[in-house]
N, C-alpha and C positions, 0 to 999 in steps of 0.2 A: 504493500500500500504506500510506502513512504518514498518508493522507487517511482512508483507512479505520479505521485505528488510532487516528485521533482521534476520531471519529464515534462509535468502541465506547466509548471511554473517555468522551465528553462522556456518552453516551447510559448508561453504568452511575454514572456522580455524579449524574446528574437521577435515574438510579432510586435512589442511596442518599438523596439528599436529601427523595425522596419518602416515604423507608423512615420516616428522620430523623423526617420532621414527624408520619408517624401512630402512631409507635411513645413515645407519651407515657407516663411511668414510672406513673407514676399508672393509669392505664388500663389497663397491663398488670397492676398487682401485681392491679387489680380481676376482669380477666379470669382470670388463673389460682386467685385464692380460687374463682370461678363454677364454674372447670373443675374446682376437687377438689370442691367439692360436688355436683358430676353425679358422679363418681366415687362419692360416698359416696354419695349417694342409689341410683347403679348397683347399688352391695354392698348395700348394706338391701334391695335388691329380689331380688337373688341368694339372699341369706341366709332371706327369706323362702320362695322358691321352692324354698330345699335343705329348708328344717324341713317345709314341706308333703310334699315327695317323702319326706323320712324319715320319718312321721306314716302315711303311707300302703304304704308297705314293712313299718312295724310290723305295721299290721294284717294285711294279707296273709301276713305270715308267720304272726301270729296263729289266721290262718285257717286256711294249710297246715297247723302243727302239731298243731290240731285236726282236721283230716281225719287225717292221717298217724295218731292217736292213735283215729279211729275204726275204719280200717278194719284198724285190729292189733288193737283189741278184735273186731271182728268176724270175724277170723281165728281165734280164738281159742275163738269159739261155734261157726264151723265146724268148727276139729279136735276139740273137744269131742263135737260131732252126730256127726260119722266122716265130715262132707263137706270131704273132701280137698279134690275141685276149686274147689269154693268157698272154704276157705279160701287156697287159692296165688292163687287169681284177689285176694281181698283183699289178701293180703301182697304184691300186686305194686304194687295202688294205695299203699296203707302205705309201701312204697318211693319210689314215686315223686312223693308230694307230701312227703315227708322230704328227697328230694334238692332238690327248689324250695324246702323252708324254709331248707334251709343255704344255698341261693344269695341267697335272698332275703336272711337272715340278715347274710350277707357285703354286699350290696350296702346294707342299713340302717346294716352299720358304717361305710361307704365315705360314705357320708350325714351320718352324724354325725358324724365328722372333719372331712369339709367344712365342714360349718356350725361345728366347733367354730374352725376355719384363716378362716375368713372371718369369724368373729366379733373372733379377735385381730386380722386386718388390717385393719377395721373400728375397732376399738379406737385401734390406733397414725395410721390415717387421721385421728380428728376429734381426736385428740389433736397429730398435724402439723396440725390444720386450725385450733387452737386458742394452738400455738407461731406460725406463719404470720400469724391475725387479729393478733396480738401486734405481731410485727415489721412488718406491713403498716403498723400505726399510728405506730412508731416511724419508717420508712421516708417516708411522707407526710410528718410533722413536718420532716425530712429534706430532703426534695423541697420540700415548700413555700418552706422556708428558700434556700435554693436558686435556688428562683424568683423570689424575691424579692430575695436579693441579685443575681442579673444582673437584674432589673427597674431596681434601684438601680443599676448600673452602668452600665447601657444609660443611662435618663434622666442618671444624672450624664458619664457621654459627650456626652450629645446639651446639655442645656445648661449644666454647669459645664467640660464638657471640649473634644472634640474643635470643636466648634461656635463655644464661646467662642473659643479657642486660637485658630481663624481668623478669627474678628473680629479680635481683638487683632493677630495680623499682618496683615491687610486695613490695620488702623488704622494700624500702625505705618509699613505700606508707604506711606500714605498722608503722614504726617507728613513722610518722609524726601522724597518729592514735593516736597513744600510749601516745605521746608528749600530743597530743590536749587533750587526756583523762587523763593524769597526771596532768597536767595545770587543764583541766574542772574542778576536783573534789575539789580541793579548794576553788575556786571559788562559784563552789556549795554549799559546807556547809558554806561560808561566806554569799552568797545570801539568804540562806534558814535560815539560824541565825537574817540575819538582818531584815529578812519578818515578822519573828517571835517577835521581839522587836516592827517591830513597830506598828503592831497589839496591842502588850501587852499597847503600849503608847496610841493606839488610845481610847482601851479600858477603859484605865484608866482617859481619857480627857473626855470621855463619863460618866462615872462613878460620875466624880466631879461635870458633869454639871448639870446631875440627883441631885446630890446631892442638889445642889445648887439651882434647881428648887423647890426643898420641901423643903428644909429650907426656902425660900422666900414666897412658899404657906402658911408653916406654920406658919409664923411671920406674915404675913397677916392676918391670921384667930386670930389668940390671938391679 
């Protein structure tokens, strides 16, 4: 389990690290101006779309209420003639291209609200899109600044800092070497001198003792 846990966890830091390196500020601030100018250009093309549909709702209403206004005059020459049936047969169209102007009517207002609602959000859009280009500019100065001082910090790491800093103890570990081994070597042939004497002493304490042992044998024997 704890293998696993680690395998998720390495495998979500390579995916932020990935996130990291392509999620550059700069780039972004670029993509989201792009993204509200698709927006804006989206609404100019809406807003267009709504003025034709309300341009074309005019007319037609224009049209209904001129029919509606013919066939009530026409209604009019029939009760005039005494032809009943004819004029109820007109006042019935008269009615009913009267009811399509009013809906029409309604839905031409429905029209023009829109486009007047999509005009003001259109408005406050290129006016964010104009505070945005604004700050975008100040935001890069920003970012650059930025970039350039960890550029400067990186290089001054790499050779006034972290790099140098271990020369310098490289060097120094080096000296202190040097010291130890300048120091050691007298020392050495003092230790290796004095090994040598007192070998040559012991040698010579053995030597007497011998001697002394057969002088004593031999004095014994005579």
């Amino acid at each position: 389990m704890g293998i696993l846990k680690r395998v998720v966890d390495m495998t979500k830091a390579a995916a932020n690290e990935v996130l990291d390196k392509i999620e550059k500020p700069g780039m972004m601030l670029n993509q989201y101006l792009r993204d509200l100018d698709e927006q804006i250009s989206g609404l100019e093309n809406a807003i267009s779309t709504q003025k034709v549909q309300e341009r074309m709702l005019h007319g037609k209403y224009q049209d209904q209420h001129e029919q509606a206004s013919f066939y009530e005059e026409k209604a009019g020459k029939a009760i005039a003639e005494g032809r009943e049936t004819d004029a109820r047969i007109a006042l019935e169209a008269k009615l009913l291209y009267a009811e399509q102007a009013e809906e029409t009517a309604r839905l031409q207002e429905m029209a023009a609200k829109s486009v007047t609602e999509l005009e003001q959000n259109l408005e406050q859009m290129k006016e964010e899109r104009t505070r945005l280009q604004s700050r975008r500019s100040e935001l890069m100065t920003r970012i650059n600044h930025t970039e350039k001082q960890q550029h400067d910090s990186a290089a001054h790491s790499l050779y006034g800092g972290t790099a140098s800093q271990g020369f310098d103890r490289i060097e120094q570990k080096i000296m202190e070497w040097e010291a130890h081994q300048t120091i050691a070597k007298p020392y050495s042939a003092y230790t290796n001198q004095h090994e040598a004497s007192y070998q040559q002493e012991l040698r010579n304490t053995r030597v007497e003792e011998e001697l002394q042992r057969l002088m004593q044998k031999q004095n014994g024997q005579g």
